[in-house]
N, C-alpha and C positions, 0 to 999 in steps of 0.2 A: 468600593470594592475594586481589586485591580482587575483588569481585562486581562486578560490571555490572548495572543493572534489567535488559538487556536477557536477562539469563543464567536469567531466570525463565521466557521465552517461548520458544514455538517460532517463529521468523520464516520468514513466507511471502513470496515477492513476485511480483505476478503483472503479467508484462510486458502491451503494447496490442500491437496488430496489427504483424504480422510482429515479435515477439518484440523485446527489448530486444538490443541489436549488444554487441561488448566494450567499447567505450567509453561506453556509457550507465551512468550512473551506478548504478543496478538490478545490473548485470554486476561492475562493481567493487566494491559492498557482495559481492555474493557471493563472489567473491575475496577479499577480505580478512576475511571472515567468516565460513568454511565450515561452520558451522552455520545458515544461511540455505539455505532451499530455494524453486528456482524450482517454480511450477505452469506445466507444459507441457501447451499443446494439440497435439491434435493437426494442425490444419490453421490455421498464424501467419496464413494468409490469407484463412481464412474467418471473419469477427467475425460470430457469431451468439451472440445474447445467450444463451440459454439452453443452448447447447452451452457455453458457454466456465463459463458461472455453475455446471453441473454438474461440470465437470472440477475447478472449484473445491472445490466440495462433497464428494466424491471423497477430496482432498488433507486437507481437513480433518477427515473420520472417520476417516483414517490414525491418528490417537491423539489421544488426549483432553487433551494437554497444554492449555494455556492461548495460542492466538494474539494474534502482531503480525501484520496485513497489511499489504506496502507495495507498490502499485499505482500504475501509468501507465496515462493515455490509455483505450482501453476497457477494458484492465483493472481503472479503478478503475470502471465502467459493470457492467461481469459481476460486484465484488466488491460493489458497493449493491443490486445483484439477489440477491446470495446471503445479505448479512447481513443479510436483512430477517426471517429465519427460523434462523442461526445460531447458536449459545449456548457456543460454547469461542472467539467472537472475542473476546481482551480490547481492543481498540483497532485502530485504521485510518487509517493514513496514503494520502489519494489524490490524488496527481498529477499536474497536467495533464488534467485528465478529459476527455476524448472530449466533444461536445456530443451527446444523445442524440439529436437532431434528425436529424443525419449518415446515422444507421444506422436512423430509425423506431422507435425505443423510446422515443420520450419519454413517450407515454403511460403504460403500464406500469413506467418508472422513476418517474414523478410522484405514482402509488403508494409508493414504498416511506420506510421509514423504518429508518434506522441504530439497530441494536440495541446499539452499543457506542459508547465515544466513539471521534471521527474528526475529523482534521484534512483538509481538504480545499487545497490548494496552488494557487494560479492564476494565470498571467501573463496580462499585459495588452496582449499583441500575439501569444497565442497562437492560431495558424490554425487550428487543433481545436475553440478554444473561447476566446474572449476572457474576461475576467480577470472582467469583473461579469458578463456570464450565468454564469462558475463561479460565483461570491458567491450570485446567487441560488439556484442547485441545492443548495451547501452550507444554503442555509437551510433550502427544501423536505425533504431527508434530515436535517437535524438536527444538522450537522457543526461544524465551527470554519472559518472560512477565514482563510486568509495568503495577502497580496496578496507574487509573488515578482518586482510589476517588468516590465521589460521581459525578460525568459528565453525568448521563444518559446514553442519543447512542451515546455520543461522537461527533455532529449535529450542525446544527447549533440551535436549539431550547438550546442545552448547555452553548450557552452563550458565546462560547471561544474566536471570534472573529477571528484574523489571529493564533492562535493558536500554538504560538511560541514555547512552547515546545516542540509539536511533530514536530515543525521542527526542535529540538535538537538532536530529536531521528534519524529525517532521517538524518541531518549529520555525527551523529556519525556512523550508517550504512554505510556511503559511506566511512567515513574513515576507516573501518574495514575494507571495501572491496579493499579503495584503498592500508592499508597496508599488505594484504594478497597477494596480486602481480595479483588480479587477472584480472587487466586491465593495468599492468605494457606498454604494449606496447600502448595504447590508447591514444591521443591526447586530448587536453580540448577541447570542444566545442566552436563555437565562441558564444559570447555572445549576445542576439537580445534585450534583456531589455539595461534600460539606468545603468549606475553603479550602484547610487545610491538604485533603486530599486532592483538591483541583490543581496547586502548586505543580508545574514541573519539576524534573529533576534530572 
């Protein structure tokens, strides 16, 4: 059976405000990759940084396996909140990030610094947060950014459908982390999808 990098990680993904719908591309990785688990808040409509950042933290003391995150909108805003202090993240894909300005946490985010590597994603007509203030927050946290264009929030209203290339980005993530040794001792997970559908694309 071939391994997958990503079969070394536990994959989290943590939707922005009022949760990701079925056709967000977030919803469809999980579907087709039932080894991914969403972290669910409790209240989609109350984006409070610190509530959501702990629900996070929560999800991640669940086991000590070795994390991917993949985070939209304020989700990726509660996950730069959380990884500034946690140590089983191996890598961070975030998404359309929320501008922290929106919701008064810029302060407090302007603070933090990514403890893992992270890819940060931004479009340049996104009404969250256009594509160079993302560029710059990816600097301030320490991240990588890719410019994805004209795509809006990145949503499913963008049209992307299973949105293959940011699942380019998350593998190249895992292989970063799997070649940086930092799960060197970690075992692949078994696999619960059928092959076929475990395939990238």
């Amino acid at each position: 059976m071939d391994v997958s990098p990503l079969d070394f990680f536990r994959v989290l993904t943590v939707p922005g405000l009022h949760g990701s719908g079925p056709e967000h591309w977030q919803s469809r990785w999980e579907r087709r990759y039932p080894r991914f688990e969403r972290v669910e808040q409790a209240r989609w409509d109350d984006p409070v940084l610190e509530v959501w950042s702990a629900q996070l933290g929560r999800m991640l003391r669940q086991s000590p396996r070795p994390v991917l995150l993949v985070a939209h909108s304020f989700g990726c805003l509660a996950s730069v909140h959380r990884l500034s202090g946690a140590d089983n993240v191996a890598a961070a894909l975030l998404v359309a990030p929320a501008d922290p300005r929106k919701f008064g946490v810029d302060d407090v985010l302007a603070e933090a610094r990514l403890a893992c590597p992270a890819i940060i994603v931004g479009s340049m007509n996104d009404p969250w947060m256009e594509g160079r203030r993302a560029a710059e927050w990816a600097h301030c946290w320490g991240a990588d950014f890719v410019n994805a264009g004209l795509a809006g929030h990145i949503n499913a209203e963008s049209g992307l459908g299973n949105w293959p290339a940011g699942f380019s980005l998350l593998r190249r993530l895992a292989k970063a982390a799997l070649s940086s040794g930092f799960c060197a001792s970690v075992a692949p997970a078994a696999r619960s999808e059928p092959a076929a559908a475990g395939r990238e694309s």
